[in-house]
TORVOMAR-858474 format. One line per 10 residues: number of its first residue (from 1); their letters; for each residue x, y, z of C-alpha. Coordinates in steps of 0.001 Angstrom, whole numbers, padded with zeros to 6 digits. Layout:
NUM) A) X:Y:Z ~ ... $
***
This chain:
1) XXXXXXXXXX) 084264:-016776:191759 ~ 084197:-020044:190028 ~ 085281:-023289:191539 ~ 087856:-024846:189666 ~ 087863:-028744:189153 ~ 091658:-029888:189999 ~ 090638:-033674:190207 ~ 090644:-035532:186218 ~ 088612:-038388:185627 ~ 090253:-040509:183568 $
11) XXXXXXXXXX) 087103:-042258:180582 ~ 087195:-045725:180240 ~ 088467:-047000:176883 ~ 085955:-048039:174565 ~ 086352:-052062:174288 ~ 087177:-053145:170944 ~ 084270:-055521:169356 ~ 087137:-056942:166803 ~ 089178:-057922:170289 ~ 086072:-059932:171903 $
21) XXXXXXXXXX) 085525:-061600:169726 ~ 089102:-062718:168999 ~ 088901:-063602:172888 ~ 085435:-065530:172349 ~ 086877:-067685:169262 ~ 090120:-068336:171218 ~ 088109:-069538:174551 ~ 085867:-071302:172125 ~ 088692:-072942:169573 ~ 090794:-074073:172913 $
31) XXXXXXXXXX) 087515:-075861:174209 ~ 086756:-077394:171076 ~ 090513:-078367:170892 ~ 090768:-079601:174437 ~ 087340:-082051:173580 ~ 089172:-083602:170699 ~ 091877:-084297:172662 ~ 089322:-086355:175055 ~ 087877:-087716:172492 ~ 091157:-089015:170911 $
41) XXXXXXXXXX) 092022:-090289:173997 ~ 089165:-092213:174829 ~ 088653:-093402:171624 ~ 092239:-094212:169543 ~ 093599:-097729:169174 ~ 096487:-095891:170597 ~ 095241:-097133:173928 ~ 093586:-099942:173640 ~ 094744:-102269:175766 ~ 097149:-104271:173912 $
51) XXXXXXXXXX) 099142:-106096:176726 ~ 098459:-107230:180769 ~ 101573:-108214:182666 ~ 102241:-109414:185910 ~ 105392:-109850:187625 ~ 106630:-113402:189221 ~ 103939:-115785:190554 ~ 104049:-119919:191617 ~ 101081:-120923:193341 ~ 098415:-118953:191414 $
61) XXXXXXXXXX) 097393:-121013:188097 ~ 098488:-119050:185144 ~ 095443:-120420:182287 ~ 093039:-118959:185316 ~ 094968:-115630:185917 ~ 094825:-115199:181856 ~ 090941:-116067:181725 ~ 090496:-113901:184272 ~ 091728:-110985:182431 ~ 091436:-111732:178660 $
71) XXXXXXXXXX) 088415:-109607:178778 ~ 090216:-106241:179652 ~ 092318:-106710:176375 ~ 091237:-104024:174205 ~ 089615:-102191:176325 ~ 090492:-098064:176506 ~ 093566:-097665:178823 ~ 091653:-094550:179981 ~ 088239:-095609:181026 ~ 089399:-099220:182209 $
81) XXXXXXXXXX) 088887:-098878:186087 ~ 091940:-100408:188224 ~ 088902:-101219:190882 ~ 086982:-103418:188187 ~ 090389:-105277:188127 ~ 091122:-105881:191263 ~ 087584:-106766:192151 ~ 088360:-109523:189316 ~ 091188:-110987:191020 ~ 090194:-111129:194365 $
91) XXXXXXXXXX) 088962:-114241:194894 ~ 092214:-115597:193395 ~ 092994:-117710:196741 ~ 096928:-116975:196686 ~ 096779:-113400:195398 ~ 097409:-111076:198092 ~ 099006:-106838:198235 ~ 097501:-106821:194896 ~ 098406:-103500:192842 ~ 097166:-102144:189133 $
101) XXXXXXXXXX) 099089:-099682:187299 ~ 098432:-098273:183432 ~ 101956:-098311:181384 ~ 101121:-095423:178196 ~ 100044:-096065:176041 ~ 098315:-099673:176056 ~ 099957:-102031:178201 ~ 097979:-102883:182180 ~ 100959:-104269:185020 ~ 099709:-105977:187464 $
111) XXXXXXXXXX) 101664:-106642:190699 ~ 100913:-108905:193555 ~ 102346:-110814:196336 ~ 101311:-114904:197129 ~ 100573:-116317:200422 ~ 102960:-118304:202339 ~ 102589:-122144:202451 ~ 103728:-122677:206726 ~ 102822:-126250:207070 ~ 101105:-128874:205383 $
121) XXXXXXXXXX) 097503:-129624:207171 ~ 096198:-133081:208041 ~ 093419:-134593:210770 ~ 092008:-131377:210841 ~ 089395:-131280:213699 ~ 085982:-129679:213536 ~ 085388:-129474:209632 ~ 084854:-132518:207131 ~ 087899:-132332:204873 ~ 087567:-134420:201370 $
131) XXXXXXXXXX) 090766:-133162:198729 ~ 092818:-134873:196060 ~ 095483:-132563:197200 ~ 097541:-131743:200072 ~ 096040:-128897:202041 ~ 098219:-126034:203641 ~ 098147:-123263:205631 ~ 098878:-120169:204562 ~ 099402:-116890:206572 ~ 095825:-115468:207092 $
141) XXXXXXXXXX) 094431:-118970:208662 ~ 093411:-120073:205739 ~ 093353:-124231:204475 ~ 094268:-123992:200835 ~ 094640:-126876:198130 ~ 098009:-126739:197286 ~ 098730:-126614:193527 ~ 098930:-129617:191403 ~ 101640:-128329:189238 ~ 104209:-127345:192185 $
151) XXXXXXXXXX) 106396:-129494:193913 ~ 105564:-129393:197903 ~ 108713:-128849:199784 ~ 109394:-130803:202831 ~ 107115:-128827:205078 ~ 105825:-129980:208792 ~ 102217:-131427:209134 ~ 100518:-129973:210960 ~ 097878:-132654:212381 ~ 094505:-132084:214820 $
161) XXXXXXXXXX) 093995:-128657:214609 ~ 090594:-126963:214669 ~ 088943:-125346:211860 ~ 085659:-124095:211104 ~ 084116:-123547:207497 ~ 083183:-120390:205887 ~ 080105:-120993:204952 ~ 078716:-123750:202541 ~ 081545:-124805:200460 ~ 083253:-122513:201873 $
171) XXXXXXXXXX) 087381:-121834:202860 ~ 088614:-123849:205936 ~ 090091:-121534:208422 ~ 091619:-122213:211755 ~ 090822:-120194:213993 ~ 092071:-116726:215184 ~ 093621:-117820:219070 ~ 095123:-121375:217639 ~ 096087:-119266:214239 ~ 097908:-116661:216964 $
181) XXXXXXXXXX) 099518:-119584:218716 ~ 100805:-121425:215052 ~ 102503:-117884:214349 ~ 104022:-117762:217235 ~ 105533:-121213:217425 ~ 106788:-120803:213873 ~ 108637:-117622:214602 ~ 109884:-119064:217866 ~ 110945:-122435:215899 ~ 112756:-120046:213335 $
191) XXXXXXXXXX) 114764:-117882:216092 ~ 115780:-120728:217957 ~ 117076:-122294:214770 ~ 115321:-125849:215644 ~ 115079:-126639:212006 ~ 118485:-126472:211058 ~ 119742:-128634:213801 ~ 116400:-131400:213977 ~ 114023:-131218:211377 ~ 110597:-131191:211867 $
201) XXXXXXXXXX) 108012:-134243:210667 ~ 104680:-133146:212591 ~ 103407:-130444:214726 ~ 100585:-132249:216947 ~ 097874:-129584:217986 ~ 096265:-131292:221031 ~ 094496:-130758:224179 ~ 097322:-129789:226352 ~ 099169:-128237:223770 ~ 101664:-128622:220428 $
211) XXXXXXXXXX) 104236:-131331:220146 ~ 106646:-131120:217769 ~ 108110:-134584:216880 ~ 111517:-134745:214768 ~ 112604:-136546:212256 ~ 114391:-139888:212383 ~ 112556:-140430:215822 ~ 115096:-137735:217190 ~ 112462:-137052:219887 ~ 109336:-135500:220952 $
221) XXXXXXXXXX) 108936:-131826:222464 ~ 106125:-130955:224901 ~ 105874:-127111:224215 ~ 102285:-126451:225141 ~ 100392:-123379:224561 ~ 102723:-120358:225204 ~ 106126:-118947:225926 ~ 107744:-120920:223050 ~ 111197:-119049:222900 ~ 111888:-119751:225934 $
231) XXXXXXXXXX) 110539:-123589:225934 ~ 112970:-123900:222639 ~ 115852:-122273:223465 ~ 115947:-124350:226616 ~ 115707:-127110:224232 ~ 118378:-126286:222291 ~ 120884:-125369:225145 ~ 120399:-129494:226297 ~ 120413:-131342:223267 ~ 123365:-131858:222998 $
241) XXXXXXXXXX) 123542:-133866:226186 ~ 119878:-135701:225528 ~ 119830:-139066:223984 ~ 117741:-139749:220446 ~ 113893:-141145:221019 ~ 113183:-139138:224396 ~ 109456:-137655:225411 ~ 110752:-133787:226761 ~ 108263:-132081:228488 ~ 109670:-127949:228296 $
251) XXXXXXXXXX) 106147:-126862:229787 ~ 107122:-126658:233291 ~ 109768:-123191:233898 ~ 113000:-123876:233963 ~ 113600:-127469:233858 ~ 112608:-130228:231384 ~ 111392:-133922:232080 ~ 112242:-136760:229854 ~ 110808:-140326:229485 ~ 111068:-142598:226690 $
261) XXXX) 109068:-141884:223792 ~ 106349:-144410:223415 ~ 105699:-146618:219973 ~ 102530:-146641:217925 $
***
């Protein structure tokens, strides 16, 4: 007897040529298509660069900033790298948080933040200092001319601090511990509100310490190297009750010592 087969085997469909190559063209047409569109991209006035903005500046001189970045004007929106931008602003001494953003379909916005002018600088110690201009410090240590074109506000001076140079014609900076100990005597000058009650005419960096004389020969405070809340606040608890033109010493813990303030 004759084994019978029960299992079909279903025969592949013969592929269409026609259908290929309708698949072929379409794979082909859509990359031809798609490098068009590149090439229209990279290469349409549509995105030239027609426009760089920036937001709100002071300190940073404005015919510099637009030197700096005439030559990115027409220039493919595309292939313009934010990196090569950046890299052109960053020796820009009060440009800081800098950030580049394309705006379709020709126009480059460029954000940043400036450093922060704490005191004016004078008498600095360590580091010849020759300038036209009144030097501050700003926020990273640095000793920066401060702009011709801006009005200086009534900041401290800061007078005798040590710096070092950065090299040959380089940036003065102070350095890291005494930078550590300005920051911390601003903030602690800010908190306790001194300011607002005495202003300030000099902070005097010296071998025992800071002294912050006030305005109007109000007085002299003897705050020394650390702890300055505390030194301040103690300050501002007695002041009340201290008479103008007094030498206080706030470096020994809980008390302060008074003597007349001596005249240059």
């Amino acid at each position: 007897m004759r084994a019978v087969n029960r299992f079909a085997v279903r025969r592949a469909p013969r592929r269409s040529l026609t259908g290929l190559i309708l698949k072929i063209g379409a794979g082909v047409g859509f990359l031809v298509a798609a490098g068009l569109g590149v090439w229209w991209l990279l290469t349409s006035p549509t995105f030239a660069v027609a426009r760089v903005e920036s937001g709100s500046y002071r300190f940073t001189s404005q015919v510099e900033l637009e030197t700096a970045l005439a030559d990115f004007l027409g220039c493919n929106i595309w292939t313009l790298s934010t990196d090569e931008i950046t890299g052109r602003l960053a020796d820009f001494p009060w440009v800081r948080d800098l950030q580049v953003r394309r705006s379709l379909p020709n126009t480059i916005e460029i954000d940043f933040r400036e450093w922060r002018p704490l005191w004016q600088v004078s008498e600095i110690r360590g580091a010849g200092t020759r300038s036209l201009r009144p030097l501050v410090l700003v926020e990273d240590g640095r000793i920066l001319e401060f702009p011709a074109n801006v009005v200086l506000a009534g900041l401290p001076v800061l007078v005798g601090v040590p710096a070092v140079r950065e090299g040959e014609g380089g940036v003065l900076r102070v350095d890291s511990n005494h930078m550590t100990q300005i920051t911390e005597l601003i903030s602690a000058m800010e908190d306790a509100g001194l300011e607002s009650v005495s202003p300030v005419d000099f902070v005097v960096a010296g071998d025992e310490g800071y002294a912050i004389v006030l305005q109007d020969k109000r007085g002299i405070l003897m705050v020394g190297r650390e702890e300055f809340s505390d030194r301040l606040n103690r300050y501002m608890t007695a002041r009340d009750h201290l008479d103008p033109g007094l030498e206080i010493d706030l470096r020994f813990k809980d008390r302060l010592t008074v003597r007349k303030m001596v005249e240059h």
